[in-house]
Biopython code that builds the backbone (N, CA, C, O; Angstrom):
import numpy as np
from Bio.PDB.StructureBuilder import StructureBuilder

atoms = [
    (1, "UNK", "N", (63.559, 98.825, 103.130)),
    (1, "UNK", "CA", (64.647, 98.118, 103.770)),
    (1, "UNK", "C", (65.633, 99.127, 104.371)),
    (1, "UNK", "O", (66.077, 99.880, 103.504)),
    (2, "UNK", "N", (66.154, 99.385, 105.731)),
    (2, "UNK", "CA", (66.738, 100.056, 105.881)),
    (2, "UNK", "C", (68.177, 99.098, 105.909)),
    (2, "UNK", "O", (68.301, 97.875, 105.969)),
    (3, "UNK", "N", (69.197, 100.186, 105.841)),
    (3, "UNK", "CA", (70.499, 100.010, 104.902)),
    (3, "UNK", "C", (71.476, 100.461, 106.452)),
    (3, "UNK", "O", (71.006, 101.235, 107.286)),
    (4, "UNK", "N", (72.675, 99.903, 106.580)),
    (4, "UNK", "CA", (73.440, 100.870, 107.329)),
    (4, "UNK", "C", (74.758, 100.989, 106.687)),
    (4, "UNK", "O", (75.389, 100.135, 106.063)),
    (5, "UNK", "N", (75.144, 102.576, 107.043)),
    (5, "UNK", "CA", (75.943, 103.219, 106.545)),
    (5, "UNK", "C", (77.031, 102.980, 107.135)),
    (5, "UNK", "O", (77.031, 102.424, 108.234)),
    (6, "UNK", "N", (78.642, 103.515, 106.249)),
    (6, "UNK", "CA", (79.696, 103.904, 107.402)),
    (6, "UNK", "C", (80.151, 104.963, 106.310)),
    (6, "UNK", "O", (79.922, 104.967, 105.101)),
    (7, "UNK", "N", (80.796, 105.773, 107.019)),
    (7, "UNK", "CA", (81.667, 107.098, 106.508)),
    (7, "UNK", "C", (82.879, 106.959, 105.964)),
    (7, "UNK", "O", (83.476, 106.036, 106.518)),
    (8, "UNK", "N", (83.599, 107.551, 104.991)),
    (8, "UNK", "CA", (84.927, 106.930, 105.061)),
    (8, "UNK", "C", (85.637, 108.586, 104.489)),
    (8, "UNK", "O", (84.906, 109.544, 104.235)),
    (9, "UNK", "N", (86.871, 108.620, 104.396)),
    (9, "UNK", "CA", (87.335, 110.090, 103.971)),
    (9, "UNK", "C", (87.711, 109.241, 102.908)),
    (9, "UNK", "O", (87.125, 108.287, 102.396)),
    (10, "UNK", "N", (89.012, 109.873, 102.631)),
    (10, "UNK", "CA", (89.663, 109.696, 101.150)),
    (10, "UNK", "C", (90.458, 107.600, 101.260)),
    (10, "UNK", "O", (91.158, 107.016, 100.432)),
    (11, "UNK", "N", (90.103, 107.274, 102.136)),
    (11, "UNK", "CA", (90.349, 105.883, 102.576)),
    (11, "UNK", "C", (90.488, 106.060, 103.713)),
    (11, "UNK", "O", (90.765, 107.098, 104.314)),
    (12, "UNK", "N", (90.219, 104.593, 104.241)),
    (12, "UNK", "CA", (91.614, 104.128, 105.965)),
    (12, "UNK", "C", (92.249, 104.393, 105.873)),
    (12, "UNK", "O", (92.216, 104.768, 104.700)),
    (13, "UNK", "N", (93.438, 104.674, 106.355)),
    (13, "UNK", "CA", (94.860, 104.785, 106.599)),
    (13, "UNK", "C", (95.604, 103.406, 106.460)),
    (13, "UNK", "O", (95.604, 102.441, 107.225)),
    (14, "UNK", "N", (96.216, 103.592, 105.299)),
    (14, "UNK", "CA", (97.233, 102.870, 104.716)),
    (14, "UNK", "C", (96.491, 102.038, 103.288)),
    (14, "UNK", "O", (97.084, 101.278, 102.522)),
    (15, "UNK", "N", (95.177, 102.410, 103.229)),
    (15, "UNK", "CA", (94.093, 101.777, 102.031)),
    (15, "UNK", "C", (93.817, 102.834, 101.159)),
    (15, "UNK", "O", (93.503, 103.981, 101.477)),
    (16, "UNK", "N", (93.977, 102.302, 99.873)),
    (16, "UNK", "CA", (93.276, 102.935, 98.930)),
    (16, "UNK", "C", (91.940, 103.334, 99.027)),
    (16, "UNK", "O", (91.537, 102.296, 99.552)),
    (17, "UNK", "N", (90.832, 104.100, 98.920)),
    (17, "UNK", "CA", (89.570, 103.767, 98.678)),
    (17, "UNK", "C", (89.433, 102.701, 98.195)),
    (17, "UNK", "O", (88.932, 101.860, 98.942)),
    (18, "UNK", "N", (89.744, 102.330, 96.995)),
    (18, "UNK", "CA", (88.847, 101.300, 96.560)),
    (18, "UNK", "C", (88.768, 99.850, 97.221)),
    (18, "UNK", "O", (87.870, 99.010, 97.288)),
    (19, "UNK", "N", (90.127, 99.910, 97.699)),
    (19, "UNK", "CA", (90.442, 98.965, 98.997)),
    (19, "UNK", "C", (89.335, 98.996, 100.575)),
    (19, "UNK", "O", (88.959, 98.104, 101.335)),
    (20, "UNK", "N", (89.176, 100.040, 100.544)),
    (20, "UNK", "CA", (88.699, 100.802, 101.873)),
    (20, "UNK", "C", (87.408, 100.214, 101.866)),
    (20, "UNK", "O", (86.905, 99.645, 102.835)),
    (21, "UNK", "N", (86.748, 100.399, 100.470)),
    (21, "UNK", "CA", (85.298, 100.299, 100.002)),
    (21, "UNK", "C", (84.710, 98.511, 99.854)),
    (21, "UNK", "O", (83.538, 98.139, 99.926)),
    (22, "UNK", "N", (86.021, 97.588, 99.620)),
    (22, "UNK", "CA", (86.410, 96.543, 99.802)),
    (22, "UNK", "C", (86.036, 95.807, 101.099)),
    (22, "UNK", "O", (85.559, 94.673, 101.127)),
    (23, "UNK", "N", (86.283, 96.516, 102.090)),
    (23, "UNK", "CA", (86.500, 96.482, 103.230)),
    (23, "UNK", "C", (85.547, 96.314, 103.918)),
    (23, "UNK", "O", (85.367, 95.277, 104.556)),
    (24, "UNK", "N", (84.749, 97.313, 103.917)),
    (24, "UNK", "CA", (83.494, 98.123, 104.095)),
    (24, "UNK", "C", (82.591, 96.772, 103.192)),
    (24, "UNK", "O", (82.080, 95.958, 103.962)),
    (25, "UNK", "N", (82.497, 96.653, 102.548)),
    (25, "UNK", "CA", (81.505, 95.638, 102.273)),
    (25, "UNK", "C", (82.286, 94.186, 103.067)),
    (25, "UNK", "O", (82.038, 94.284, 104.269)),
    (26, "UNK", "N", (82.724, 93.518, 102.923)),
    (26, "UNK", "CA", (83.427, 92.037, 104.021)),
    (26, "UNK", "C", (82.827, 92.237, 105.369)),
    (26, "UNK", "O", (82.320, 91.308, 105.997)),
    (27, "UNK", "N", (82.911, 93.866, 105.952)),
    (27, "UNK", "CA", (82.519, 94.113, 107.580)),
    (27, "UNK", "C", (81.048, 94.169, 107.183)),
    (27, "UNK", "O", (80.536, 94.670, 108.185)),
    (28, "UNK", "N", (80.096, 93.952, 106.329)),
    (28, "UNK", "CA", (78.772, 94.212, 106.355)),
    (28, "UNK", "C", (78.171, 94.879, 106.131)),
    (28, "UNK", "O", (76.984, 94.566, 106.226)),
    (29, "UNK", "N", (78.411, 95.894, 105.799)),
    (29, "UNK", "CA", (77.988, 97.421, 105.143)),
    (29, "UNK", "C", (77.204, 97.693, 103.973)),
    (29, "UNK", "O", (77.573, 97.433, 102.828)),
    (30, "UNK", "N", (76.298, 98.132, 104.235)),
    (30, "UNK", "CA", (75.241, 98.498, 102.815)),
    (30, "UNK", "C", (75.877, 99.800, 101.981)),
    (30, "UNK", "O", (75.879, 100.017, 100.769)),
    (31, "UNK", "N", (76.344, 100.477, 102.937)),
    (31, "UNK", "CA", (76.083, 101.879, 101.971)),
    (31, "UNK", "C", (77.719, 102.905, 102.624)),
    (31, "UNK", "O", (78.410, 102.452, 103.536)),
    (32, "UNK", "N", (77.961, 103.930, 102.093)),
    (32, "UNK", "CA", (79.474, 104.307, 102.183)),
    (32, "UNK", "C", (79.132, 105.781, 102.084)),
    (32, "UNK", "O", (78.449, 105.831, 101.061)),
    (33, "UNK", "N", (79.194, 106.595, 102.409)),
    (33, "UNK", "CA", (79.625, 107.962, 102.495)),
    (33, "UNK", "C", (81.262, 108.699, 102.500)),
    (33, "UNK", "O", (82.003, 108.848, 103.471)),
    (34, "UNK", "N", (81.383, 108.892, 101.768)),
    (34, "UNK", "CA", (82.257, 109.546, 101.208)),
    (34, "UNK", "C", (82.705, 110.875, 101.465)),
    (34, "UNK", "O", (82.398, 111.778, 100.687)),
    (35, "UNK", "N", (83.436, 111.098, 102.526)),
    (35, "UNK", "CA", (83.901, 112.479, 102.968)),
    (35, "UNK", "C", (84.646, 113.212, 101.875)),
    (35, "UNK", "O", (85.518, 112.579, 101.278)),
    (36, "UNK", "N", (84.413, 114.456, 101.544)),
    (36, "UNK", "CA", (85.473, 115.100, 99.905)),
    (36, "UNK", "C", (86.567, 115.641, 101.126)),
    (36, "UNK", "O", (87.714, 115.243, 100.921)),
    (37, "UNK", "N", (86.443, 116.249, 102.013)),
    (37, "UNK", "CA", (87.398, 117.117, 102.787)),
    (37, "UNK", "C", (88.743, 116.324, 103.195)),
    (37, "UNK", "O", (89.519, 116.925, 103.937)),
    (38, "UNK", "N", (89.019, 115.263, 102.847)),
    (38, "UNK", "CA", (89.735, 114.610, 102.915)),
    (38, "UNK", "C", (90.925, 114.946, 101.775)),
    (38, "UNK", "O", (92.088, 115.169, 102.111)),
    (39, "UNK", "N", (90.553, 114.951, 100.639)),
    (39, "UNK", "CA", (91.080, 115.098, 99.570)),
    (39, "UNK", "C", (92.105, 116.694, 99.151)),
    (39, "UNK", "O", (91.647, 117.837, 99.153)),
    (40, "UNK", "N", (93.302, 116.361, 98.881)),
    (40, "UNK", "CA", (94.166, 117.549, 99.052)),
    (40, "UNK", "C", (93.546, 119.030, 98.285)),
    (40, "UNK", "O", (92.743, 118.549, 97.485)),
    (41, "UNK", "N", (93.509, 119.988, 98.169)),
    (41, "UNK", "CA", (93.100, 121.052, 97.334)),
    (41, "UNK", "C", (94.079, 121.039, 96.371)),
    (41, "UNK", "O", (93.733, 121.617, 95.341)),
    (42, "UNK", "N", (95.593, 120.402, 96.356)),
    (42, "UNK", "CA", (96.281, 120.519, 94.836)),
    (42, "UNK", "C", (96.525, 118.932, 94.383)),
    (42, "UNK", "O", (97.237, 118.517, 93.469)),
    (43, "UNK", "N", (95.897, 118.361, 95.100)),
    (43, "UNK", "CA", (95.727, 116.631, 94.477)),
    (43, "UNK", "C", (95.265, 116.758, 93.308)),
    (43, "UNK", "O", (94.908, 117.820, 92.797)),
    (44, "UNK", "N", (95.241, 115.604, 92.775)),
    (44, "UNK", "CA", (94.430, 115.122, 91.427)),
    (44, "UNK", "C", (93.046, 115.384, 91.368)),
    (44, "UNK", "O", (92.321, 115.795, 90.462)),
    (45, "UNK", "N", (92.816, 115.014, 92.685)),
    (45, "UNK", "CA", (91.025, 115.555, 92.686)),
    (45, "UNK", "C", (90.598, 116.516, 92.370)),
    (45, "UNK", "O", (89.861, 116.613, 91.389)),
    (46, "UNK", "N", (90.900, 117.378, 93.025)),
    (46, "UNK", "CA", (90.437, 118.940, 93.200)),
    (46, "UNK", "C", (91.919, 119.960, 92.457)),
    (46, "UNK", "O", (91.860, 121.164, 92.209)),
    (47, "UNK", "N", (92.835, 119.287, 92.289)),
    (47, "UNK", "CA", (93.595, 119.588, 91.542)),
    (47, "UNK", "C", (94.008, 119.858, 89.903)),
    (47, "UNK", "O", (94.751, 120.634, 89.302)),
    (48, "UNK", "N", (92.990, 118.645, 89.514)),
    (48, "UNK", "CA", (93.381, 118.557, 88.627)),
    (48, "UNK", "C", (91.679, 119.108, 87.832)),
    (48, "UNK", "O", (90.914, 119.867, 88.427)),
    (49, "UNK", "N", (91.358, 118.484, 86.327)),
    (49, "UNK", "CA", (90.263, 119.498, 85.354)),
    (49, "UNK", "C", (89.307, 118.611, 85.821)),
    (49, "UNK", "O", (89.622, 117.578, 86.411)),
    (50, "UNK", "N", (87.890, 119.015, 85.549)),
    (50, "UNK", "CA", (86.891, 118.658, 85.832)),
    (50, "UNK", "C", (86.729, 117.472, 85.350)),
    (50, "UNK", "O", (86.083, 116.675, 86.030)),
    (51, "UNK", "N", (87.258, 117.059, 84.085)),
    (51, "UNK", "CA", (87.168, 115.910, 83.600)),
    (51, "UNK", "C", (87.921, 114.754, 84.277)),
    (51, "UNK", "O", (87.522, 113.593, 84.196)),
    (52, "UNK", "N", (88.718, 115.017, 84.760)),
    (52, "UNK", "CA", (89.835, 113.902, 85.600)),
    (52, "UNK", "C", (88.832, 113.832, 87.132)),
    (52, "UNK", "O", (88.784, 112.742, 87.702)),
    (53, "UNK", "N", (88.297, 114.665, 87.553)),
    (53, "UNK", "CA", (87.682, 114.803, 88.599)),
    (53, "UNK", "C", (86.062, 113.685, 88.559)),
    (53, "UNK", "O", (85.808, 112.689, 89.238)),
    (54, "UNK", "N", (85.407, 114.230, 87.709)),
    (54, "UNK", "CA", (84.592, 113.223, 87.130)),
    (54, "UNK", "C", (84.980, 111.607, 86.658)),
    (54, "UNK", "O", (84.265, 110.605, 86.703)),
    (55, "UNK", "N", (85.870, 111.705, 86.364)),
    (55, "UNK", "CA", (86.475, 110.115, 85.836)),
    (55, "UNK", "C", (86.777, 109.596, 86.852)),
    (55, "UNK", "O", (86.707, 108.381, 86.669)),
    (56, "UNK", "N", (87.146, 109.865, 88.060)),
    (56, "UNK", "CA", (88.135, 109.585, 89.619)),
    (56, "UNK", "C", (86.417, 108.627, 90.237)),
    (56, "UNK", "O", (86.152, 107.443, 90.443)),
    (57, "UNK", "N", (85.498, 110.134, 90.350)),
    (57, "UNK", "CA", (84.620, 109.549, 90.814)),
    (57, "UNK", "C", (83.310, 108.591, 90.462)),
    (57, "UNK", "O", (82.588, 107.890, 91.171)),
    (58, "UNK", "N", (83.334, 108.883, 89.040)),
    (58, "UNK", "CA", (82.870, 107.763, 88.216)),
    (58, "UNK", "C", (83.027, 106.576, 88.594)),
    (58, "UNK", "O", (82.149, 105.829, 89.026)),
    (59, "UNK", "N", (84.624, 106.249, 88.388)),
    (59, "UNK", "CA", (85.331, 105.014, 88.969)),
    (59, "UNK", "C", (84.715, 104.333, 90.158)),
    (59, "UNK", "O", (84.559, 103.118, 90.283)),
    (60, "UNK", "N", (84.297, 105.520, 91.243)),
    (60, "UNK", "CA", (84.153, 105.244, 92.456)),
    (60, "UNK", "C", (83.001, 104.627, 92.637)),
    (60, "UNK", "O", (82.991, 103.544, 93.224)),
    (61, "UNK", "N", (81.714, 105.263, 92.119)),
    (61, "UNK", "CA", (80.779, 104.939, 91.729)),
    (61, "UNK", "C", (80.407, 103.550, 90.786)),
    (61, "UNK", "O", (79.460, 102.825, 91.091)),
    (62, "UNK", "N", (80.966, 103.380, 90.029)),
    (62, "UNK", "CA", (81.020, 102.017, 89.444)),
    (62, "UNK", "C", (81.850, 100.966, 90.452)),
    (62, "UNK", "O", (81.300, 99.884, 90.658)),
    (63, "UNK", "N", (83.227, 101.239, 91.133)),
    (63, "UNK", "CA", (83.374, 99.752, 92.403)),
    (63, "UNK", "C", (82.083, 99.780, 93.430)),
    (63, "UNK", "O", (81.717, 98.669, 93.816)),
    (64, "UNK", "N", (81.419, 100.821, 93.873)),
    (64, "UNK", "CA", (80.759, 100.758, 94.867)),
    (64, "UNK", "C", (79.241, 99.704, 94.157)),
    (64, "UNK", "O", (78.775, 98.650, 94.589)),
    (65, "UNK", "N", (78.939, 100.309, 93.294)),
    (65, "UNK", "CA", (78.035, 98.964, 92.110)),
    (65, "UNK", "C", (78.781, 98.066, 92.225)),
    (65, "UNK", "O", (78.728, 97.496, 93.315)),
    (66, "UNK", "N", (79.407, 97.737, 91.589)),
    (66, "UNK", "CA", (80.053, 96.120, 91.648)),
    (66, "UNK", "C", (80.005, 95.378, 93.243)),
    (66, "UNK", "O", (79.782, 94.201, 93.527)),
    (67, "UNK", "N", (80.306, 96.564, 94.153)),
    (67, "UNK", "CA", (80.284, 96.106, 95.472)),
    (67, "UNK", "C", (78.819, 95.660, 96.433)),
    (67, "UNK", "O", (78.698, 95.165, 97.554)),
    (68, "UNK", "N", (77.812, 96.109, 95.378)),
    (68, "UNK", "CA", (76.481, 96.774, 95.938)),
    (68, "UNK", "C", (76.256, 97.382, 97.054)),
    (68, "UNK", "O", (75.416, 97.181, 97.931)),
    (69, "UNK", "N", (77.158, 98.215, 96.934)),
    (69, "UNK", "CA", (77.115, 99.549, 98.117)),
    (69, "UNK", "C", (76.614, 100.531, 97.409)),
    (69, "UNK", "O", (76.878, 100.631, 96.211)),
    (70, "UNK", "N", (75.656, 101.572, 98.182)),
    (70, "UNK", "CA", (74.956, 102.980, 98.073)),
    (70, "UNK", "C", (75.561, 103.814, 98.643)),
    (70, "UNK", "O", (75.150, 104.974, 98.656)),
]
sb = StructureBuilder()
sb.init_structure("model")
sb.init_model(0)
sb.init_chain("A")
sb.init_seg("    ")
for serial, (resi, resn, name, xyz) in enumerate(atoms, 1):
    if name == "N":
        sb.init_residue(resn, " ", resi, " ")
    sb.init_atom(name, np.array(xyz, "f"), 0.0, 1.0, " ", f" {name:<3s}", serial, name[0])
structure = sb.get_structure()
């Protein structure tokens, strides 16, 4: 089955990701790519310990399941 994608950085502008990802499935979307370069170098992301970093995207990974997005 082919799937179509859309790209997204750290959200739309003025959306959370998880909002963004929200979004992205309503417009029809199978699957989400996830830009990291988006994300600040002293943010929480990349800012903060590996473990907070992992938990962020965990998260992400589990709405995008719930969403059945790849």
């Amino acid at each position: 089955m082919k799937k179509i994608s859309v790209a997204v950085d750290g959200g739309f502008k003025g959306l959370k990701l998880e909002e963004s990802l929200e979004l992205i499935k309503r417009c029809g979307f199978d699957a989400v790519d996830i830009g990291l370069e988006s994300f600040s170098l002293d943010g929480p992301i990349y800012g903060g310990s590996q473990d907070e970093m992992e938990t962020y995207f965990y998260g992400i990974k589990k709405k995008c399941e719930d969403l059945e997005l790849t």
